[in-house]
C-alpha positions as CSV (number, residue, x, y, z in Angstrom):
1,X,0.0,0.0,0.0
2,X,2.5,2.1,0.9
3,X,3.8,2.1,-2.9
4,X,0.6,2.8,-4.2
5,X,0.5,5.8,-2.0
6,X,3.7,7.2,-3.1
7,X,2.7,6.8,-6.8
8,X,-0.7,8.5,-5.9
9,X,1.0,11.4,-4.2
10,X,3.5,11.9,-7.5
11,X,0.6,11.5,-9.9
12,X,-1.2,14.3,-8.0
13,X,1.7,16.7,-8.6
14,X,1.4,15.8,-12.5
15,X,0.2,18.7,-13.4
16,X,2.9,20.9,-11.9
17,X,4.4,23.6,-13.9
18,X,7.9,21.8,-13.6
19,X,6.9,18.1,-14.2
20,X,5.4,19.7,-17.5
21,X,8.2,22.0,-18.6
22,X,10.3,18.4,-18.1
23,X,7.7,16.1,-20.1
24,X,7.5,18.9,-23.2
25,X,11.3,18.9,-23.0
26,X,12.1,15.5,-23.1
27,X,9.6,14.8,-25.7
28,X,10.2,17.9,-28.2
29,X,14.0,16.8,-27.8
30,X,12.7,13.4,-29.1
31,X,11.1,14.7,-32.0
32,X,13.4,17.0,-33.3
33,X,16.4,14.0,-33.1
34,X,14.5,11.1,-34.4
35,X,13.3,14.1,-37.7
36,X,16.4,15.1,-37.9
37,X,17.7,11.6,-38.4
38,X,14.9,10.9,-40.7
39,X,15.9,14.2,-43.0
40,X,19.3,12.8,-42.7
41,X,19.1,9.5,-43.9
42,X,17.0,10.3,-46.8
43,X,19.6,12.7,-47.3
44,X,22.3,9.7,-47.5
45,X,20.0,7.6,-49.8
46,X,19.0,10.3,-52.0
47,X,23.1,10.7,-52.8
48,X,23.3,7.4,-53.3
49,X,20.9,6.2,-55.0
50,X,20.1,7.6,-58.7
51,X,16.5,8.5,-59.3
52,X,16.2,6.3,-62.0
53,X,17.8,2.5,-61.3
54,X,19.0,0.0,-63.9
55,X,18.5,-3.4,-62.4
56,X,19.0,-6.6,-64.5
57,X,18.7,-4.7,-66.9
58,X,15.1,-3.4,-66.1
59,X,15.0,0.7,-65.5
60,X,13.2,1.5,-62.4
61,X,11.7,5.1,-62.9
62,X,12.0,7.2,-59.8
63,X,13.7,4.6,-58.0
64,X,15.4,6.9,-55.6
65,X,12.2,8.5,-54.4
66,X,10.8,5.2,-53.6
67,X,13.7,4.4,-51.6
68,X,13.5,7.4,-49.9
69,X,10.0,6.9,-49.1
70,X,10.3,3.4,-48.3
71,X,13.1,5.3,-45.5
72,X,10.8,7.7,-44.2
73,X,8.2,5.2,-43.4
74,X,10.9,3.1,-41.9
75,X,12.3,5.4,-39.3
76,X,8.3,5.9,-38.7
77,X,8.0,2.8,-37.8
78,X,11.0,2.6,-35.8
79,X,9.9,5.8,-33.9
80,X,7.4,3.4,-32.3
81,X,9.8,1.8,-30.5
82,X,12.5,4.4,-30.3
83,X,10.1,7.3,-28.6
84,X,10.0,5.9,-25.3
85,X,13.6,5.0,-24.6
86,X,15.1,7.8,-26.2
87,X,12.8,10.5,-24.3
88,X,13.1,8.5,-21.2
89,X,16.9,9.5,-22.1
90,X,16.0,13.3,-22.9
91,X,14.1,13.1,-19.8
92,X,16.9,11.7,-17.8
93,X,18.6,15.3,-18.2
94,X,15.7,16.8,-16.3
95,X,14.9,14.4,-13.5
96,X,16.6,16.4,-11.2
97,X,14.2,19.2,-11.4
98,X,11.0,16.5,-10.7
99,X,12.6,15.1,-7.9
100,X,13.2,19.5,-6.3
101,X,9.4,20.1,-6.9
102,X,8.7,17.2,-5.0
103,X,11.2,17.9,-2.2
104,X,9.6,21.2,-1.8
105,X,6.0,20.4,-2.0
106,X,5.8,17.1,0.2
107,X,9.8,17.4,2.2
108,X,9.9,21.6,2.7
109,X,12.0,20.6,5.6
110,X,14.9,19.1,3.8
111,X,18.2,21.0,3.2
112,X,18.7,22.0,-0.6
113,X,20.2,18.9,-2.4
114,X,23.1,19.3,-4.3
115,X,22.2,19.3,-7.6
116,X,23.7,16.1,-10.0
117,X,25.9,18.0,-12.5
118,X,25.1,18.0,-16.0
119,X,28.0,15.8,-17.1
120,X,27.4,13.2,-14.6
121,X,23.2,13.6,-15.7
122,X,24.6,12.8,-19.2
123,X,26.7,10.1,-19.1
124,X,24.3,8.4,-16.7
125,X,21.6,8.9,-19.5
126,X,23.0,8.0,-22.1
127,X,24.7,4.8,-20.1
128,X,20.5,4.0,-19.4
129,X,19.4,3.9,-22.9
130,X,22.0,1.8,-24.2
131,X,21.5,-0.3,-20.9
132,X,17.6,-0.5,-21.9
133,X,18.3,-1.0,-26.1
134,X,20.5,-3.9,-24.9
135,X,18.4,-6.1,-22.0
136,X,15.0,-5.6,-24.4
137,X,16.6,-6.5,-27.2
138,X,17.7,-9.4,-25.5
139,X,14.1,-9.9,-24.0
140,X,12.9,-10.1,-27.4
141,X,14.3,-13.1,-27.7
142,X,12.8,-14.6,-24.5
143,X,9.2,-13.5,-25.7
144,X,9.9,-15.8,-28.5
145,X,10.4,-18.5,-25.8
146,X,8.6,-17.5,-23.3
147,X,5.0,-17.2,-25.0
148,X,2.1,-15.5,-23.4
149,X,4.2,-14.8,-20.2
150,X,6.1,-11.9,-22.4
151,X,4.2,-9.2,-21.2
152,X,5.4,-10.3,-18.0
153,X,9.1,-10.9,-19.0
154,X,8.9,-7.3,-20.2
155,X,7.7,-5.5,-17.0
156,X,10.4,-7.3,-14.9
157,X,13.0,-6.6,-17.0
158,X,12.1,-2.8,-17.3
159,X,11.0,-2.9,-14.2
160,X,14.6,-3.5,-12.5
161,X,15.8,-1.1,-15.3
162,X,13.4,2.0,-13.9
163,X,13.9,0.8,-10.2
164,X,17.6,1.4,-10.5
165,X,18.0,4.2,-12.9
166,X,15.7,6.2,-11.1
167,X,16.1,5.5,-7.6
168,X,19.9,5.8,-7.7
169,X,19.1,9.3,-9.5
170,X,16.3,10.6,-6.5
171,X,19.3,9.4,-4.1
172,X,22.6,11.3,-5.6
173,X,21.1,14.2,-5.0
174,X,21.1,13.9,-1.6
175,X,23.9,11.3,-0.8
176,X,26.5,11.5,-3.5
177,X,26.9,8.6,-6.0
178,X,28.6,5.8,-3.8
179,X,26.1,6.2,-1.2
180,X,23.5,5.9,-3.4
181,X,24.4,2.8,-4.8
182,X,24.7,1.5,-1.6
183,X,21.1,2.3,-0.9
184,X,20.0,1.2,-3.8
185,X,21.6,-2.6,-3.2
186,X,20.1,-2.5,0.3
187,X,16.8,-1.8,-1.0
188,X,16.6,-4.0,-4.3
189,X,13.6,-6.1,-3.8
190,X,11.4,-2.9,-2.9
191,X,12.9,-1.2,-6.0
192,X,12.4,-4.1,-8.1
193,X,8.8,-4.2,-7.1
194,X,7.8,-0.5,-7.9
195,X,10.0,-0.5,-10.9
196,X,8.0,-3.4,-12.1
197,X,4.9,-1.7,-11.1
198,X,5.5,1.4,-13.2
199,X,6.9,-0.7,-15.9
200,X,3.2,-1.7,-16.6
201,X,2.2,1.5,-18.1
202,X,4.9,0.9,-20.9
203,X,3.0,-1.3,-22.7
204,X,0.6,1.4,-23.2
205,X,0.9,3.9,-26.1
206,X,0.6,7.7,-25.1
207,X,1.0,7.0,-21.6
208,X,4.1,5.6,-21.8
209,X,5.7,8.6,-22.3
210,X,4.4,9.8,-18.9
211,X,6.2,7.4,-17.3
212,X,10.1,9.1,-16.9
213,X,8.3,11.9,-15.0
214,X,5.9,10.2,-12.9
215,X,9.2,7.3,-12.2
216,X,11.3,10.0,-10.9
217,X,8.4,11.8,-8.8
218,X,7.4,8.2,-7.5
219,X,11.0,6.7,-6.3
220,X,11.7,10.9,-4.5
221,X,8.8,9.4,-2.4
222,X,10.2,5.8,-2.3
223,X,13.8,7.2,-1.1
224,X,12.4,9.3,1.7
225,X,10.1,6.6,3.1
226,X,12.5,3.6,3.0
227,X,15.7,5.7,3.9
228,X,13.7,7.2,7.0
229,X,13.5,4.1,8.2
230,X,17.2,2.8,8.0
231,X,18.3,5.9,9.9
């Protein structure tokens, strides 16, 4: 219950000027790179491929348009799958600013947190997307195996991946990066289990892309609540 009442609390804040300036962000960042690498690998097949093609000796009229259609509605297709990791990756950059308007709306008696710096916010980012790419590509595989149980393989897996990208973020702020980790090890099973909760949502189209800024907001209140009661 106590879970549930830490996710209600964030989602009751969703509508706060700062969660949204975050969402927008992380999702007009999205955009722009996945059209801009549309535009630029169009670009590349439109150098490379002559507008009309001699093949077996059969000439293909506006072959090179076709191409490059046939590349838009590629990278359209793998925006579907791309939007969610890669905004959860934007987002990543901006967690820190979720997790200070829930400090100061629910924990006004804290001490400022230190900020995490912008280099450290990057690396860790980017080090989460590839992290995610790699274990659901891998999962993919399973749901081959695994049949009507992939649904659940997928929520586990992302759910340990949320659970530990963003409780270990919630926790630098205020610890430092070796003390979170250490936290975050003593309270795996916990983790796990929201992480796997809010995992759910992914499988859902639109809301999914809720779920970065709601994660963050959601393991703020997980850190204070479990790490109240280790002291």
């Amino acid at each position: 219950m106590s879970m549930m009442s830490d996710f209600g609390k964030a989602f009751g804040q969703m509508f706060d000027r700062r969660f949204l300036r975050v969402l927008l962000l992380g999702l007009g960042l999205t955009v722009l790179l996945l059209a801009g690498a549309t535009v630029l690998l169009v670009w590349l097949v439109g150098a490379f491929v002559p507008d009309d093609l001699t093949l077996f000796g059969v000439t293909l009229d506006f072959a090179g348009r076709v191409v490059s259609l046939a590349t838009i509605g590629l990278m359209l297709l793998l925006s579907v799958f791309l939007m969610v990791p890669v905004a959860s990756a934007f987002t990543g950059f901006f967690l820190d600013d979720v997790a200070a308007a829930v400090e100061e709306r629910h924990y006004p008696h804290l001490p400022p947190a230190d900020p995490v710096h912008w280099r450290e916010a990057m690396i860790d980012s980017i080090n989460f997307l590839g992290v995610i790419v790699f274990v659901n590509a891998v999962a993919l595989i399973l749901y081959f195996v695994v049949g009507p149980f992939a649904p659940l393989v997928f929520w586990v897996v992302n759910g340990y991946l949320l659970g530990r990208e963003y409780f270990q973020l919630v926790a630098m702020r205020r610890v430092g990066r070796n003390a979170a980790i250490a936290a975050r090890r003593r309270h795996m099973p916990r983790i796990w289990l929201a992480g796997t909760l809010m995992a759910a949502p992914l499988s859902i189209p639109i809301v999914n892309l809720f779920v970065p800024v709601l994660g963050a907001a959601t393991f703020t209140h997980i850190y204070h609540r479990l790490e109240s009661r280790s002291q």
